[in-house]
C-alpha positions in Angstrom: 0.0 0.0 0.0 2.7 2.2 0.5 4.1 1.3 -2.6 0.8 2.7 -4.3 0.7 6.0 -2.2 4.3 6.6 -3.7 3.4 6.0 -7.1 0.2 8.2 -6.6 1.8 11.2 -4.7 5.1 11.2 -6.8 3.5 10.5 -10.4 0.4 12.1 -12.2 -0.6 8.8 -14.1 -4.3 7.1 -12.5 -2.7 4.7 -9.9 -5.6 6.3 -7.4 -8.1 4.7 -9.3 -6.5 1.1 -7.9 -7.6 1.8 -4.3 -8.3 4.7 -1.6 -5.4 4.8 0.2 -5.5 5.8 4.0 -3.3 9.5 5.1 -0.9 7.4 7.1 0.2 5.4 4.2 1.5 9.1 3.0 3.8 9.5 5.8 6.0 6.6 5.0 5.8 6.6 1.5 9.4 8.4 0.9 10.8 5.2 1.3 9.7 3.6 -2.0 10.5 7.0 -3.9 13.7 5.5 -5.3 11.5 2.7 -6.9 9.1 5.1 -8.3 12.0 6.6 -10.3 12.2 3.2 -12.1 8.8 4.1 -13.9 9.7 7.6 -14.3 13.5 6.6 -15.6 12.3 4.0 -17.6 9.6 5.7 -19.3 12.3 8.5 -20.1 15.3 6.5 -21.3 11.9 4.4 -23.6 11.1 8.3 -25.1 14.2 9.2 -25.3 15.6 6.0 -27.4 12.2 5.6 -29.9 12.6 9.0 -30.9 16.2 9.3 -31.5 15.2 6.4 -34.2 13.3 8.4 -36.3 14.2 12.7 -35.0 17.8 14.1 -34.4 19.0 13.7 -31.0 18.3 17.2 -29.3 14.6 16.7 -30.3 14.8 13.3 -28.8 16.1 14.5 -25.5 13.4 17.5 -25.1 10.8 14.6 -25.8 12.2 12.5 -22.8 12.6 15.4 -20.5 9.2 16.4 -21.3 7.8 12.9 -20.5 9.0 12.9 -17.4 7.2 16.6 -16.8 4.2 15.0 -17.8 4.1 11.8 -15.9 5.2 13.9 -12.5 3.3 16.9 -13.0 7.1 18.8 -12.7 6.0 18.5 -9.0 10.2 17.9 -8.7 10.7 21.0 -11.0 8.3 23.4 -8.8 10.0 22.4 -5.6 13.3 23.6 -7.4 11.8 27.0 -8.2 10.1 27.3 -4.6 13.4 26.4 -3.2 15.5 29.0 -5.6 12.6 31.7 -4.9 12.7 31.0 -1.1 16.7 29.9 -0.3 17.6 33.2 -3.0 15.2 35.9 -1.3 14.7 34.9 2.1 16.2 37.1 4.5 15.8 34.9 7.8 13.8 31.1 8.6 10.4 33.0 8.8 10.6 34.8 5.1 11.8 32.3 3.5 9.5 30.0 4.4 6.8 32.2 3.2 8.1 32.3 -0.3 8.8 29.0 -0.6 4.8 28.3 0.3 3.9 31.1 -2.3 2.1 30.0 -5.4 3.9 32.8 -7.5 7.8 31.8 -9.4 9.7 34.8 -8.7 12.9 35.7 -10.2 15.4 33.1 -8.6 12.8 30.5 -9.3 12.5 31.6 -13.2 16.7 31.9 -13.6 17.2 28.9 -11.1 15.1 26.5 -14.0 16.5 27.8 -16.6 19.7 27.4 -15.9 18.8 23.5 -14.6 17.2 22.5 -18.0 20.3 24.3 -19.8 22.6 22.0 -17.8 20.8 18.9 -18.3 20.0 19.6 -22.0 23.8 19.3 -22.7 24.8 17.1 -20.3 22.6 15.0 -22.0 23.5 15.9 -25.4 26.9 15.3 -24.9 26.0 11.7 -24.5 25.3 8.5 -27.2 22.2 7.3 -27.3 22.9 4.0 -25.5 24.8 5.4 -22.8 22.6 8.3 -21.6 19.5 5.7 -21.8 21.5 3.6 -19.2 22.5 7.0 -17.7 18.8 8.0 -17.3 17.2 5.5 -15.4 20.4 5.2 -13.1 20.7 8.7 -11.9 17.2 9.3 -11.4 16.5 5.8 -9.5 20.0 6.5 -7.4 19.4 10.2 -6.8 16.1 9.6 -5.4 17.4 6.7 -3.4 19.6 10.2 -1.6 17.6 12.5 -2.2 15.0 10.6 0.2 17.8 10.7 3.1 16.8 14.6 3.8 14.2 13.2 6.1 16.5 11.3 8.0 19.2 14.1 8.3 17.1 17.0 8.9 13.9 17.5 10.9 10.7 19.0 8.7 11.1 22.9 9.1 6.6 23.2 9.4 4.6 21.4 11.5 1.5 18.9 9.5 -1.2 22.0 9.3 1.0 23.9 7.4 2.9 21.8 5.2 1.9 22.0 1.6 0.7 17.9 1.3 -0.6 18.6 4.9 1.8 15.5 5.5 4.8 15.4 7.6 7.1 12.3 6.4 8.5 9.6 9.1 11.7 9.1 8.8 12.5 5.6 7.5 13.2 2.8 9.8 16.6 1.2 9.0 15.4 -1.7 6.8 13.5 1.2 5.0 16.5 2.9 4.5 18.7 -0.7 3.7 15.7 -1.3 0.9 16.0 2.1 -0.7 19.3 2.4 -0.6 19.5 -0.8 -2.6 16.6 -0.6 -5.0 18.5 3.0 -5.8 22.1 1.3 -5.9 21.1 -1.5 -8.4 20.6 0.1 -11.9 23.9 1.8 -12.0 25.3 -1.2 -10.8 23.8 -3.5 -13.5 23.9 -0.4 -16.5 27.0 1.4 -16.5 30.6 0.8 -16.8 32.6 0.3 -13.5 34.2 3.5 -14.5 30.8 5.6 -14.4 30.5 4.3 -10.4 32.8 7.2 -9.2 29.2 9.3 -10.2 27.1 7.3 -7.5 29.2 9.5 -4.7 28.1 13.0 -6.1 24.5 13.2 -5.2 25.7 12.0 -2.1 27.9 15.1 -1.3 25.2 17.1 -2.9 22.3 15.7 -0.5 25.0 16.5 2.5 25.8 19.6 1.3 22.2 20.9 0.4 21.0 19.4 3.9 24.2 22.2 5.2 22.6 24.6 3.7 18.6 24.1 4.6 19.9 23.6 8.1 21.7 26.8 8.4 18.5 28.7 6.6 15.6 27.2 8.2 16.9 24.6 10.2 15.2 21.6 8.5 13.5 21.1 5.3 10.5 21.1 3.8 8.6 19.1 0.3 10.0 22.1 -2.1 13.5 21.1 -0.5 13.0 17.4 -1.0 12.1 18.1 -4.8 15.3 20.6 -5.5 17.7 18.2 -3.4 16.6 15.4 -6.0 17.1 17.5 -9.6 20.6 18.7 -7.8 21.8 15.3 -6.8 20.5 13.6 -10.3 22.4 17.1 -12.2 25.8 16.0 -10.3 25.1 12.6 -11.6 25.3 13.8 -15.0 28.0 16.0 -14.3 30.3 13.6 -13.3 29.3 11.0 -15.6 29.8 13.5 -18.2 33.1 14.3 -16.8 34.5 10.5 -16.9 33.1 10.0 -20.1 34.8 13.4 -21.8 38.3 12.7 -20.0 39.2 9.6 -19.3 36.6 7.2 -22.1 
């Protein structure tokens, strides 16, 4: 059941329709968001790979990006603006934990996606077709798998009537965190080169360094900050990937 409150908090496709799913189910469903990113990875890498058959590449990788908008509902890609917005204008905890909750992108959310999908666009591009499918579904599956630790380093910075979901996560167990850790670990295993394993540590300084930050600005975090630390942690995925591939391949 939890399993099902992932898939229907963390994607937009009809998975309510299977069964009502009680609130606390919600509060423990971080856990399995590392498996969800399997769907989401795999659809992506599936786009991305039947349109490079028949359109050039760069149109191929604007199709799989924008699958993955659709399936989620860019519920990652608003917490990266809320966060930019809120973490870029906030003066002390208080404001910028109001601008993070504000509906309205203001200028650090606008620049802070633009200058995400740039990065990932040629990160991407810079890859064959075969590699970055493999790439795909590894650093979203893994990053989620760290991204999901933030509840686990950090305490939530609201309390549950004023968080956005009106849910406040429980931190996982450790055979929670054992089974997303692994579920996360096992794609790049299996799919890339032994060489591309030097990327799995970079989302993991970027969760640690992110949690640094959120800790020092409103000592804990919040859903906007779980969505940003995920994009960030899968972009330095790419970026070392990228890196190894360019330098040393």
């Amino acid at each position: 059941m939890r399993l099902l409150a992932a898939l229907v908090f963390f994607t937009r496709l009809p998975f309510w329709r299977i069964a009502d799913i009680p609130k606390e189910y919600f509060k423990r469903l971080v856990e399995y968001w590392s498996l969800t990113g399997v769907l989401t990875g795999g659809i992506m890498a599936l786009v991305l790979f039947l349109t490079s058959l028949i359109m050039p590449i760069e149109i191929a990788i604007i199709f799989a990006i924008s699958s993955r908008l659709i399936i989620t509902g860019a519920l990652h890609e608003d917490g990266l603006a809320d966060f930019c917005d809120g973490f870029g204008g906030g003066t002390d905890r208080e404001r910028t934990l109001a601008i993070m909750k504000d509906s309205h992108i203001g200028t650090y959310g606008v620049i802070g996606l633009i200058i995400y999908f740039l990065l990932l666009f040629n990160l991407m591009y810079t890859l064959s077709v075969p590699l970055l499918c493999f790439v795909i579904i590894s650093a979203d599956v893994w990053s989620k798998a760290c991204a999901a630790n933030i509840i686990n380093i950090l305490p939530y910075a609201r309390n549950e009537e004023t968080a956005k979901a009106k849910v406040v996560y429980d931190r996982m167990t450790l055979k929670a965190f054992i089974i997303s850790t692994v579920i996360g670990i096992i794609p790049p295993l299996f799919l890339l080169d032994k060489i591309y394993w030097f990327a799995l540590l970079a989302p993991v300084f970027m969760l640690f360094a992110l949690g640094h930050i959120m800790h020092k600005k409103i000592a804990g975090y919040t859903g906007d900050c779980c969505g940003a630390t995920f994009l960030l942690c899968e972009l330095s995925f790419y970026i070392v990937v990228v890196f190894l591939n360019y330098n040393l391949c």
